[in-house]
Each structure stands twice: as C-alpha cells, then as structure tokens.
C-alpha positions as CSV (number, residue, x, y, z in Angstrom):
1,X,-184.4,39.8,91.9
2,X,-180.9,39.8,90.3
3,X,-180.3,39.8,86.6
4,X,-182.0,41.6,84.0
5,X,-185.4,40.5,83.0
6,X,-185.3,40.8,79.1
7,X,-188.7,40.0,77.9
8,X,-190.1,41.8,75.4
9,X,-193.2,44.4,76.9
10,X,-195.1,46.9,74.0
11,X,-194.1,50.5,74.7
12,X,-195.8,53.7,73.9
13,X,-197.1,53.9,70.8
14,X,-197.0,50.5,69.6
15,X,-193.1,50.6,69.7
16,X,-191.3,46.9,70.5
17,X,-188.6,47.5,73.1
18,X,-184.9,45.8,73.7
19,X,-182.0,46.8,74.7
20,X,-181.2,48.1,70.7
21,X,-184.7,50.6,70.5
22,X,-184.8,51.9,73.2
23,X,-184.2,56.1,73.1
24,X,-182.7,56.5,77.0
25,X,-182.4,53.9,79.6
26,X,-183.5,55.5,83.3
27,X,-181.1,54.1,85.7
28,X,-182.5,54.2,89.8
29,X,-179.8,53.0,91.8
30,X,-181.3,51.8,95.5
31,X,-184.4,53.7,95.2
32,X,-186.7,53.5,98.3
33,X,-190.3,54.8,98.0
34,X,-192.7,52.9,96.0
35,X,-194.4,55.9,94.3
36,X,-191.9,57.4,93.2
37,X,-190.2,54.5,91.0
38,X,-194.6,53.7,90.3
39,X,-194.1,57.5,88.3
40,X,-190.7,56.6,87.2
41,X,-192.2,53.4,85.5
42,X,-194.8,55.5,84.0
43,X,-192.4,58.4,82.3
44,X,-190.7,55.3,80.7
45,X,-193.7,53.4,78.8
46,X,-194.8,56.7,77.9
47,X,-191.2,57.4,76.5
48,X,-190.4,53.9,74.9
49,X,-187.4,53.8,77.6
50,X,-186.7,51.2,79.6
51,X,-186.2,50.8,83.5
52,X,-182.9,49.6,85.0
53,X,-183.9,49.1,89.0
54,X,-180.5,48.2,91.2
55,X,-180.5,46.9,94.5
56,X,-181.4,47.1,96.8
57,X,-184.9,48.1,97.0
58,X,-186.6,49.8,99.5
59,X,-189.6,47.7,98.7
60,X,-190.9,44.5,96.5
61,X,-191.2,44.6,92.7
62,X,-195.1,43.6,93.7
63,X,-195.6,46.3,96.4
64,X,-199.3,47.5,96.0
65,X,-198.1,51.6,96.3
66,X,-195.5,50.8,93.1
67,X,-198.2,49.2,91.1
68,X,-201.2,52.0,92.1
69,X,-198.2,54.5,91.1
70,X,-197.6,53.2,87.5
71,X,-201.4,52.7,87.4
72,X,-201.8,50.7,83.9
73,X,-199.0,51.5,82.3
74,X,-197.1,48.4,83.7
75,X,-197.7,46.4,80.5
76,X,-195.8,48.8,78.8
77,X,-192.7,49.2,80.7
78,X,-189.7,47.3,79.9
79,X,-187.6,46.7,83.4
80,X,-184.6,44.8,84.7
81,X,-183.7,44.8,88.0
82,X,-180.1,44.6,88.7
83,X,-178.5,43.0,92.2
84,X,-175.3,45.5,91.6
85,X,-174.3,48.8,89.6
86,X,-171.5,46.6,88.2
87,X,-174.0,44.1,87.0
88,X,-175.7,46.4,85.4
89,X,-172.9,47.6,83.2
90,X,-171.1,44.8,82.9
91,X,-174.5,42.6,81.6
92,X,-175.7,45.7,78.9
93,X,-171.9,46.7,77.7
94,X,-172.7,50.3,79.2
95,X,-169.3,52.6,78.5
96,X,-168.6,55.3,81.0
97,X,-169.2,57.9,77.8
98,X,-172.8,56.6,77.9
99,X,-173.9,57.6,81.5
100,X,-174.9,60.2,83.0
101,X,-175.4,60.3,87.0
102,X,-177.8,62.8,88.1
103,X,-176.8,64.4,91.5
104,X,-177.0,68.0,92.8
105,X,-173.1,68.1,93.2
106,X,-172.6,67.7,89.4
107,X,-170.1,69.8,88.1
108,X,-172.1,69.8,84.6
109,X,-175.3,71.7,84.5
110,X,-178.1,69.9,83.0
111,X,-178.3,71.9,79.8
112,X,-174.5,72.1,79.1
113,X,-174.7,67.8,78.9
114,X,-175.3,66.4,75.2
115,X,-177.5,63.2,74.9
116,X,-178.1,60.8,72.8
117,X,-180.1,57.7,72.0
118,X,-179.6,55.1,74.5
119,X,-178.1,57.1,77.1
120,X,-178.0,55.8,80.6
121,X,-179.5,58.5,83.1
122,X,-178.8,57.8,86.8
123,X,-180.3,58.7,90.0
124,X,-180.3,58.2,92.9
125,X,-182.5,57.3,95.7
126,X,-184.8,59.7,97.9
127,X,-182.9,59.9,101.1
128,X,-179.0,60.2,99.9
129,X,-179.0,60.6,96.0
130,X,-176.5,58.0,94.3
131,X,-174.2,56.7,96.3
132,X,-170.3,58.4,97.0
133,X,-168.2,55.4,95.2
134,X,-170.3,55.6,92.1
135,X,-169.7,59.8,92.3
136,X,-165.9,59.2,93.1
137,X,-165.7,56.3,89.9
138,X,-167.4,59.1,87.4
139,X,-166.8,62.4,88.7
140,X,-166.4,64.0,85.4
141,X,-169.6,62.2,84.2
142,X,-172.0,63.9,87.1
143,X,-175.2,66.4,86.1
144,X,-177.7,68.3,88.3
145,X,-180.6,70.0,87.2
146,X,-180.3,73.7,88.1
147,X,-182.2,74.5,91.0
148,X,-182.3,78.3,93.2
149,X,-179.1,79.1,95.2
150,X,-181.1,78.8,98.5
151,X,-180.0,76.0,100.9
152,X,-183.7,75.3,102.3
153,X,-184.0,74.4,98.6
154,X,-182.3,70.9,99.0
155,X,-183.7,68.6,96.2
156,X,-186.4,68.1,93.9
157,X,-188.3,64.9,94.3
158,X,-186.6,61.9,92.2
159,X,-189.4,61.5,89.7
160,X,-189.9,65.2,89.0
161,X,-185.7,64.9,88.7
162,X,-186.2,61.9,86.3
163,X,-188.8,63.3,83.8
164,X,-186.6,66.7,83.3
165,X,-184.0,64.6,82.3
166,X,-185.7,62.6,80.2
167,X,-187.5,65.2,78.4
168,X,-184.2,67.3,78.0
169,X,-182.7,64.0,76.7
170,X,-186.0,63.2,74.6
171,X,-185.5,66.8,73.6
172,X,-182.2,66.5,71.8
173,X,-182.4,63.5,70.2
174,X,-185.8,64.3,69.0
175,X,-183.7,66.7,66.6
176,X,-182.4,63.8,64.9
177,X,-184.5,60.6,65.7
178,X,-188.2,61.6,65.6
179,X,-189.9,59.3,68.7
180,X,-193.1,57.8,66.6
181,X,-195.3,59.8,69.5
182,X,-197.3,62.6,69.5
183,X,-196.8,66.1,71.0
C-alpha cells in the first residue's frame, strides 16, 4: 500500500491526531512479524504517536496475528504505510535533525540522545535491524539502547526496543509538553 494514509483516527485520551499533534512518530522500516508491529501499533494509540510502516512488509496490513496483536486499539492508531524510506521523508518534510535510527551499532547511547516532539524514531525489522544504506546515509544520527556486554546477548525484541524509546522520548518532552494522559 504506498502513500501515506492521512485520515484522521482518535488517539489516546481523546486527542485528534495529524501529522502537526502528534508527540513522536515510530518509524518501522521492513518489519516482518505480525505481532510485533500488532504491539508496535498499540504503544502508539496509547501514546497519541503515529505509525510510519515502510515496505516492504513481511505480511498484509489485514493479517489476522497483526490485528489480534493491537487487539482494539486499531481505532486509535493513526498509520501510513510508505512504499520507500525516501517516500517517507520526502512526503512528511522529515529533516535528518529529526530522526533517530535505532540500531545496536549506534555510536550514541540511548540516554545521551535529546528528543523532542515529533521526532522520527526508527527501527528496524526482526531479522537484520535497519538496513546498511540508511546506517551509512545517517551515521551520526544512529542510537541503541544499552544492553550487557555479552555477545549471546544479541538484541532485544523490536517492540520491547520501540516502547523504551518511546517512553525515554515521552519522558523528555513530558518536561515541557504535558501529554493530556494519565500516569
């Protein structure tokens, strides 16, 4: 499905959301496994942020496991899907300054990075993590999530990624721009 689907969904708490409200935009580039873009969906409504899905998928936007997944939060999500990276920021004006790619390689640790409201936050998907032109066309704007120094330790799973990241996000701009939810 390329293009961005803009309509207009309810998000948590009552909150309306476009491409000017929402707090942080979750980026998953390729992802593969239903469930885990299903939970990705659901941090987002709960979150009023809004779901940027780039192919291609691993599976169809109607797939039974990624609706079971988001359970019924799916009213509440606003998502685009996106047939290209460069769509993507070409189509919602994203600057460089305003991403942030998620990978374990990232120079920047997770708490050194500064947020703020309407950030792009980028992942991967489950098997190879984002893929090595968009790494070599932002290198200096890469993040992991510090993790153990043990090398059976590979990964964490891409949802559990996504929610730290949004909640460190949410976390920082809540100092500033209170969120309308409880908690």
């Amino acid at each position: 499905m390329p293009g961005p689907n803009t309509g207009q969904k309810p998000a948590a708490q009552g909150l309306f959301l476009d491409a000017g409200t929402a707090r942080l935009n979750v980026v998953l580039v390729e992802p593969k496994i239903p469930p885990n873009t299903g939970n990705v969906a659901r941090l987002c409504a709960v979150t009023a942020s809004r779901l940027h899905l780039v192919a291609p998928l691993g599976f169809r936007i109607d797939d039974k496991d990624l609706r079971r997944a988001g359970l019924d939060y799916w009213d509440k999500v606003h998502a685009a899907t996106w047939s290209s990276f460069d769509e993507l920021m070409q189509l919602e004006g994203v600057g460089a300054t305003r991403l942030h790619l998620f990978t374990g390689r990232g120079a920047t640790n997770l708490w050194e990075t500064r947020f703020s409201p309407g950030d792009y936050l980028v992942l991967g998907d489950e098997v190879g993590g984002l893929p090595q032109e968009l790494l070599d066309r932002f290198p200096a704007r890469q993040v992991r999530v510090p993790m153990i120094p043990d090398p059976s330790a590979r990964s964490l799973n891409l949802s559990t990624c996504a929610g730290i990241a949004v909640y460190e996000a949410l976390r920082q701009i809540n100092t500033t721009q209170p969120l309308g939810i409880s908690g």
